[in-house]
MIRO-852769 format. One record per atom (N, C-alpha, C): residue in one letter; atom name; x, y, z. Coordinates in Angstrom, 1 decimal, m for minus. Example, Ala and Ser with C-alpha at 12.3 -4.5 7.8 and 13.67 -1.06 7.14 Angstrom:
A | N | 13.2 | m5.7 | 7.8
A | CA | 12.3 | m4.5 | 7.8
A | C | 13.2 | m3.3 | 7.8
S | N | 12.8 | m2.2 | 7.1
S | CA | 13.7 | m1.1 | 7.1
S | C | 12.9 | 0.0 | 7.9
This chain:
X | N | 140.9 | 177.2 | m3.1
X | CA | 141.8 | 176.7 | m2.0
X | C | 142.5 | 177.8 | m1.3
X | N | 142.7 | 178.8 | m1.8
X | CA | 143.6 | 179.6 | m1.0
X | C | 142.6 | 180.8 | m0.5
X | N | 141.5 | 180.2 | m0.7
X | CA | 140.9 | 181.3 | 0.2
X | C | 140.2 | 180.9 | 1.9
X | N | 140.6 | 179.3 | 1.9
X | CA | 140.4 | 178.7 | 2.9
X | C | 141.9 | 178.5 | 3.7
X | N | 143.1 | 178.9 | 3.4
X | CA | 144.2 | 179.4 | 4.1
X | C | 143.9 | 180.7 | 4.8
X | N | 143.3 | 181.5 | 4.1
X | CA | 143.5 | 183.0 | 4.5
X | C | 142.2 | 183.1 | 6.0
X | N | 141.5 | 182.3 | 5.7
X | CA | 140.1 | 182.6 | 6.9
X | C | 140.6 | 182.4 | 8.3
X | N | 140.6 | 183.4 | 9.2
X | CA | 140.8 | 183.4 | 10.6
X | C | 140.0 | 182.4 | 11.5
X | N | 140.9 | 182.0 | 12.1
X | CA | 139.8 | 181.4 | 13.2
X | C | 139.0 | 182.6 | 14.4
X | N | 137.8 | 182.2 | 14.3
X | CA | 137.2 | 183.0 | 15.6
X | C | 137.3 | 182.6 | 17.0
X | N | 137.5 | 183.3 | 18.0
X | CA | 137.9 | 182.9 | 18.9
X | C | 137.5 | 184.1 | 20.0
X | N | 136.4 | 183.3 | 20.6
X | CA | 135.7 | 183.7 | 21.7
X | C | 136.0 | 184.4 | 23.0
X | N | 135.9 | 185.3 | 23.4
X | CA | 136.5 | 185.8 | 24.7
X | C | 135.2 | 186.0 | 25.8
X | N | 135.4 | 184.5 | 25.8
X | CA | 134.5 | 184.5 | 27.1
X | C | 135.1 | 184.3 | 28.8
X | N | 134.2 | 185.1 | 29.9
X | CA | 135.1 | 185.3 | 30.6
X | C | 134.7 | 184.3 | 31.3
X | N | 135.4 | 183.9 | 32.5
X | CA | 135.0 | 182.2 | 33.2
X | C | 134.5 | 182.6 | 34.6
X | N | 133.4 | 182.2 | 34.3
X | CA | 132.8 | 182.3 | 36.0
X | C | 133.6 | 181.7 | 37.1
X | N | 133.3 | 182.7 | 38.0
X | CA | 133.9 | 182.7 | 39.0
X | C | 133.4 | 181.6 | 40.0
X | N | 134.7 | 181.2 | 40.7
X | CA | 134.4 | 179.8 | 41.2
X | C | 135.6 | 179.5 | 42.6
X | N | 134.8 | 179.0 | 43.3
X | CA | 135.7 | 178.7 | 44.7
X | C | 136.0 | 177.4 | 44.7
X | N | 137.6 | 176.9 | 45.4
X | CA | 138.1 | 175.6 | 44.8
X | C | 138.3 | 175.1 | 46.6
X | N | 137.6 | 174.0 | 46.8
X | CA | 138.2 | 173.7 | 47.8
X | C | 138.8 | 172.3 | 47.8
X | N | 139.9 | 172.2 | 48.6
X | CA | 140.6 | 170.9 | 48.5
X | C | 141.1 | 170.5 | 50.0
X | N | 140.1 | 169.6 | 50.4
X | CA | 140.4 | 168.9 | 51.4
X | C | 141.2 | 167.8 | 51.9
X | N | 142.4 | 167.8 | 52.5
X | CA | 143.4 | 166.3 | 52.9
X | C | 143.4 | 165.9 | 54.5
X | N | 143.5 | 164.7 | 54.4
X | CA | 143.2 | 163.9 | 55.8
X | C | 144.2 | 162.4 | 55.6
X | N | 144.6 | 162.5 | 56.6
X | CA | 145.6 | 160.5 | 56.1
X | C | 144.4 | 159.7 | 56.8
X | N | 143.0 | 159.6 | 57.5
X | CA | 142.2 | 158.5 | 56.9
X | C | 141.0 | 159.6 | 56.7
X | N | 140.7 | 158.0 | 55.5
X | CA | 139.7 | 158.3 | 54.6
X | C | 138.5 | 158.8 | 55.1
X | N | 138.0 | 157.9 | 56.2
X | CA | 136.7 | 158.1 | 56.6
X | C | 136.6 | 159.6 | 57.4
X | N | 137.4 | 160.3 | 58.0
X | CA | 137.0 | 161.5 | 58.6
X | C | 137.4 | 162.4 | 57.6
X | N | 137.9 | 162.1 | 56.4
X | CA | 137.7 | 163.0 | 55.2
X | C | 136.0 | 163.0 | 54.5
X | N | 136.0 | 161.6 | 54.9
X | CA | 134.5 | 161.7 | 53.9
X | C | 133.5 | 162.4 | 54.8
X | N | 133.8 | 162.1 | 56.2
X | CA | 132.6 | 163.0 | 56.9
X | C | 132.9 | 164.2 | 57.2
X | N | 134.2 | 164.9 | 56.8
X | CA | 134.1 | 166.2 | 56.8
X | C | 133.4 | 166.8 | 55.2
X | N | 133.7 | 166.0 | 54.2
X | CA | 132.6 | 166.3 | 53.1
X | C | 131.4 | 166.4 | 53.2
X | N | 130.9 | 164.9 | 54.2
X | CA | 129.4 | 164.6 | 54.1
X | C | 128.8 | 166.7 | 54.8
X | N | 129.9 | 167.2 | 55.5
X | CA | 129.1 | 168.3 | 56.3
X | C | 129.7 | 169.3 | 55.5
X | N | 130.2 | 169.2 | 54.4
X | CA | 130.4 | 170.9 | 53.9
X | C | 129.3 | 170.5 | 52.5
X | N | 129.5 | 169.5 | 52.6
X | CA | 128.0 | 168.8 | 51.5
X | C | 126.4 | 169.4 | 51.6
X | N | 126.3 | 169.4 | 53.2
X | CA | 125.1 | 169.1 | 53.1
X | C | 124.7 | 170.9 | 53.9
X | N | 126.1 | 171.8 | 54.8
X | CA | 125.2 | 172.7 | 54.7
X | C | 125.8 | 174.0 | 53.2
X | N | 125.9 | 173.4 | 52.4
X | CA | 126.4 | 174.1 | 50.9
X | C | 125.0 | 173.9 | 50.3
X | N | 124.7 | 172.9 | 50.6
X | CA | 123.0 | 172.5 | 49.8
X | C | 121.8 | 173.5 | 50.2
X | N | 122.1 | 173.9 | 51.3
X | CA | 121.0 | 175.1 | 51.8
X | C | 120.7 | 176.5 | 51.2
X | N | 122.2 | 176.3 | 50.0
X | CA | 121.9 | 178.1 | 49.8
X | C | 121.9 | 177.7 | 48.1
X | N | 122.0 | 178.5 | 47.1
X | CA | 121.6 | 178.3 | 45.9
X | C | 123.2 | 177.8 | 45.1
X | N | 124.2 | 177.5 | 45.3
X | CA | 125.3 | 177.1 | 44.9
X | C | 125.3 | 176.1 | 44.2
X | N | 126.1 | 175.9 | 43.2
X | CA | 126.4 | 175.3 | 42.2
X | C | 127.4 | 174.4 | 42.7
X | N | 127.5 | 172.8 | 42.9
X | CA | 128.6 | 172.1 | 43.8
X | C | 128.8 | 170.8 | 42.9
X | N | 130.2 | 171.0 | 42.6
X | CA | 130.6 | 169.9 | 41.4
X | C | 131.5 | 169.3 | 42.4
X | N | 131.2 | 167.7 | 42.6
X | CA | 132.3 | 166.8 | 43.5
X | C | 131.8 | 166.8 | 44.0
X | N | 132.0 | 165.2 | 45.7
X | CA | 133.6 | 165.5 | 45.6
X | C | 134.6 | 164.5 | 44.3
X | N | 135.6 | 165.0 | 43.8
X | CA | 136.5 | 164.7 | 43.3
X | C | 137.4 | 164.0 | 43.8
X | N | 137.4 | 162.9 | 43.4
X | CA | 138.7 | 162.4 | 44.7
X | C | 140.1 | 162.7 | 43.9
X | N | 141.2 | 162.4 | 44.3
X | CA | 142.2 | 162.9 | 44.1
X | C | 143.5 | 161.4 | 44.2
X | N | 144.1 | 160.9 | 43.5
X | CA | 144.8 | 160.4 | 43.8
X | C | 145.8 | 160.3 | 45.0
X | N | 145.8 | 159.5 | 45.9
X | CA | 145.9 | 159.4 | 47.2
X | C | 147.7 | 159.1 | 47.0
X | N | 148.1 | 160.1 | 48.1
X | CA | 150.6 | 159.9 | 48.1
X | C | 150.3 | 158.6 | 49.2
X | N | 151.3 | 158.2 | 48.6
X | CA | 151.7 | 157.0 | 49.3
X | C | 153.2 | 157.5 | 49.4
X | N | 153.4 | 158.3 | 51.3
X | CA | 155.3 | 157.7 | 51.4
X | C | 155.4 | 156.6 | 52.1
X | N | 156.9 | 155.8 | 51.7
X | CA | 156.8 | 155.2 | 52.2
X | C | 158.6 | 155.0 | 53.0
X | N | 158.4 | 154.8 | 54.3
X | CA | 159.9 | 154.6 | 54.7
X | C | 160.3 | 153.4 | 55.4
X | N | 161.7 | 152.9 | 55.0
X | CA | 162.5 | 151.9 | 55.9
X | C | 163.2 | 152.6 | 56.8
X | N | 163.2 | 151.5 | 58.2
X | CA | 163.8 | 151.5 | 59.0
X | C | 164.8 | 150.6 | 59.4
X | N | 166.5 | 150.7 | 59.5
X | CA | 167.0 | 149.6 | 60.0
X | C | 166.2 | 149.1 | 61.8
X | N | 166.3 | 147.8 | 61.9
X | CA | 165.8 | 147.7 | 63.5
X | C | 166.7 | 148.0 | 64.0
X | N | 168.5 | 147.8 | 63.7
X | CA | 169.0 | 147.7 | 64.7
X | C | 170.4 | 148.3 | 64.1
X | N | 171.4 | 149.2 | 64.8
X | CA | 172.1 | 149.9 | 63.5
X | C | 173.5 | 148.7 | 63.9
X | N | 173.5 | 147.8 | 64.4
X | CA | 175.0 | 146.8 | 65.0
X | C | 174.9 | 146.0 | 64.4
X | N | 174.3 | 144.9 | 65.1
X | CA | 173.2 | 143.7 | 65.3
X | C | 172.5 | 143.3 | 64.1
X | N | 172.1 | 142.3 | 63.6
X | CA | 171.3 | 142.5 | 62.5
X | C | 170.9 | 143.4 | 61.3
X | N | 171.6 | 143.9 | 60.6
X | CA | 171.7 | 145.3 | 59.7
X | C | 170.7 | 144.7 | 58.7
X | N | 170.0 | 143.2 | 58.4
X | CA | 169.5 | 143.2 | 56.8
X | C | 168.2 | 143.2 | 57.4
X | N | 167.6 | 143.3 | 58.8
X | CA | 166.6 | 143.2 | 59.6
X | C | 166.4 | 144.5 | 59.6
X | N | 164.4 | 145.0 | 58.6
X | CA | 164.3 | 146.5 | 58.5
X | C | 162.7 | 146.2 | 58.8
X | N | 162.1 | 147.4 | 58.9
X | CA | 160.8 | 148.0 | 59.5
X | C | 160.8 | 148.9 | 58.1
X | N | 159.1 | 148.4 | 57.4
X | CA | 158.8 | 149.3 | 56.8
X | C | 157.6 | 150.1 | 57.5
X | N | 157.4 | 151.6 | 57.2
X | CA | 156.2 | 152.1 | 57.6
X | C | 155.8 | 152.8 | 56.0
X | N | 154.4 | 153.7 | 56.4
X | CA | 153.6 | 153.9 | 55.1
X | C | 153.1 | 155.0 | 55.8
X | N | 152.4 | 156.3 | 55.0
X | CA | 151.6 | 157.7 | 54.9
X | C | 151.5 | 157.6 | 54.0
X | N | 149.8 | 157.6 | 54.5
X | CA | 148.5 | 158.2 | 53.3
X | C | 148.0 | 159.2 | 53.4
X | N | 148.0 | 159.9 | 52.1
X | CA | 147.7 | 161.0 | 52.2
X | C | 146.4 | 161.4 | 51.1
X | N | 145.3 | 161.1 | 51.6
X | CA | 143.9 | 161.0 | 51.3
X | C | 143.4 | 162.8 | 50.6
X | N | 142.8 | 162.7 | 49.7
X | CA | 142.4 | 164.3 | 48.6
X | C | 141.4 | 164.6 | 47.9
X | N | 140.8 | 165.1 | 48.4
X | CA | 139.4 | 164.7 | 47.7
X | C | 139.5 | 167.0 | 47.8
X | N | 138.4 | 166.9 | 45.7
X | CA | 138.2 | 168.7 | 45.6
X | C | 136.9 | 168.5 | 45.4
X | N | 136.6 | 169.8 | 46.0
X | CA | 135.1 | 170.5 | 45.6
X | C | 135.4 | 171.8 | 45.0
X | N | 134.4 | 171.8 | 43.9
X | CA | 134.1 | 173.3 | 42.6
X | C | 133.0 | 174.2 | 43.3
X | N | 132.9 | 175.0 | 43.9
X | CA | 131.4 | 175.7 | 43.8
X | C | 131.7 | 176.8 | 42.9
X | N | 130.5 | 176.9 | 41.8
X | CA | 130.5 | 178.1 | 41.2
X | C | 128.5 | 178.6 | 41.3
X | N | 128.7 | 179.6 | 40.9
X | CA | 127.6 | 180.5 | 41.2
X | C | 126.9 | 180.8 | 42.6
X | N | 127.7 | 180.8 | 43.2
X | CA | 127.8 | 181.3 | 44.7
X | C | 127.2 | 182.6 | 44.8
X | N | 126.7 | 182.8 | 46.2
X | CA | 126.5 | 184.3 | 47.0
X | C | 127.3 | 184.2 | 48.3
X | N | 126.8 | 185.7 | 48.5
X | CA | 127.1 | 186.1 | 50.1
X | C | 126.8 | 184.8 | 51.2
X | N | 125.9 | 184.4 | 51.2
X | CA | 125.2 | 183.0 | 51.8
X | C | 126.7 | 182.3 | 52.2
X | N | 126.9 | 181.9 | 50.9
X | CA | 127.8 | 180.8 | 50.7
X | C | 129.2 | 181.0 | 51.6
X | N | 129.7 | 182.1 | 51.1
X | CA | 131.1 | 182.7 | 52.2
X | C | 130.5 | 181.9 | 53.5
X | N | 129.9 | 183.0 | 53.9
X | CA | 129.4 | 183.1 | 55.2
X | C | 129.7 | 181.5 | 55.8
X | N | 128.7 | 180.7 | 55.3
X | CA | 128.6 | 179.3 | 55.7
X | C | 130.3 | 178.6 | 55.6
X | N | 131.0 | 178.9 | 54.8
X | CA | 132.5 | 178.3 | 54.2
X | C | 133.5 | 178.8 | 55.6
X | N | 133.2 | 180.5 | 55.8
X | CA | 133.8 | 180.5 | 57.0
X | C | 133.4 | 180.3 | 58.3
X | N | 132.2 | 179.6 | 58.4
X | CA | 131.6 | 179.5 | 59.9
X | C | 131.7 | 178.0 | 59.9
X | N | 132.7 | 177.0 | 59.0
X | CA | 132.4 | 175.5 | 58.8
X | C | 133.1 | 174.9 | 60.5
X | N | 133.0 | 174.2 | 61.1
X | CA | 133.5 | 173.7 | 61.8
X | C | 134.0 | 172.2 | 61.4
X | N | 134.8 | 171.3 | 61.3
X | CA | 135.4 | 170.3 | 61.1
X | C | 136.3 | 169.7 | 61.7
X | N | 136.3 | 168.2 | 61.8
X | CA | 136.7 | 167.5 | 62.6
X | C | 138.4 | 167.7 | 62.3
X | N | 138.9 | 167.4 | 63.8
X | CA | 140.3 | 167.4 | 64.0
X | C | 141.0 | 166.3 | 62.5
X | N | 142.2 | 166.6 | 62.4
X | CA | 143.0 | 166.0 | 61.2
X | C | 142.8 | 166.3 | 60.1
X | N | 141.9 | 167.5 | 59.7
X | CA | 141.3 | 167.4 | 58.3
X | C | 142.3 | 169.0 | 57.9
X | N | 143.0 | 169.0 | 56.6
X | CA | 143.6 | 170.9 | 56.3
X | C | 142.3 | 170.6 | 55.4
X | N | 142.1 | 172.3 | 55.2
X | CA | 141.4 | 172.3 | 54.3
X | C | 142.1 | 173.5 | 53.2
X | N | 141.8 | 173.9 | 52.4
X | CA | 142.4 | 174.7 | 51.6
X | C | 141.5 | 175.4 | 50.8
X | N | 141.1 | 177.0 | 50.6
X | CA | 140.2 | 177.1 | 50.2
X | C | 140.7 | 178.5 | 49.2
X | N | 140.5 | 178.4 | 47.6
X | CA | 140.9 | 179.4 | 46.9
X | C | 139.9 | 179.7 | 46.1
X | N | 140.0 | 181.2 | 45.6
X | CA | 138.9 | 181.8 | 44.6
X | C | 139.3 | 182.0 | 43.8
């Protein structure tokens, strides 16, 4: 028994491939999905490794407005912002891949965010 106390655990030092994270937001959905549909399909041209998209739990703010600050005070306006998230993983990338990532063109409303 006590020689099963004393035994180390092994522990791997493996290093983690390198990998580009992109994370795209848009408040509607659909011109998020078709700026995916196009980093989708020209990512597919070169030899990359492409996990997602991942969608991302979508922020809901939300704010009241009184209508009227005199007049009616219990009378309010609600509004709402969505804030749509979807990530992409590429790993085992080349030179190709940059290239195409910074030559992407995409529709108005969309940030995109792109980390290595």
């Amino acid at each position: 028994m006590a020689e099963k106390k004393n035994k180390k655990k092994k522990i791997k030092n493996k290093t983690p491939k390198p990998r580009i994270r992109i994370k795209v937001k848009s408040y509607d959905h659909r011109v998020i999905d078709e700026a995916l549909k196009n980093i989708i399909e020209s990512l597919s041209r070169t030899e990359a490794n492409i996990i997602g998209p991942i969608f991302l739990p979508t922020k809901i703010r939300k704010y009241t407005v009184t209508r009227s600050p005199f007049v009616h005070e219990a009378s309010k306006d609600q509004y709402e912002k969505r804030v749509h998230k979807r990530l992409i993983d590429i790993v085992d990338f080349n030179e190709k891949t940059l290239e195409i990532l910074r030559g992407l063109h995409l529709p108005a409303g969309v940030d995109v965010e792109i980390k290595m």
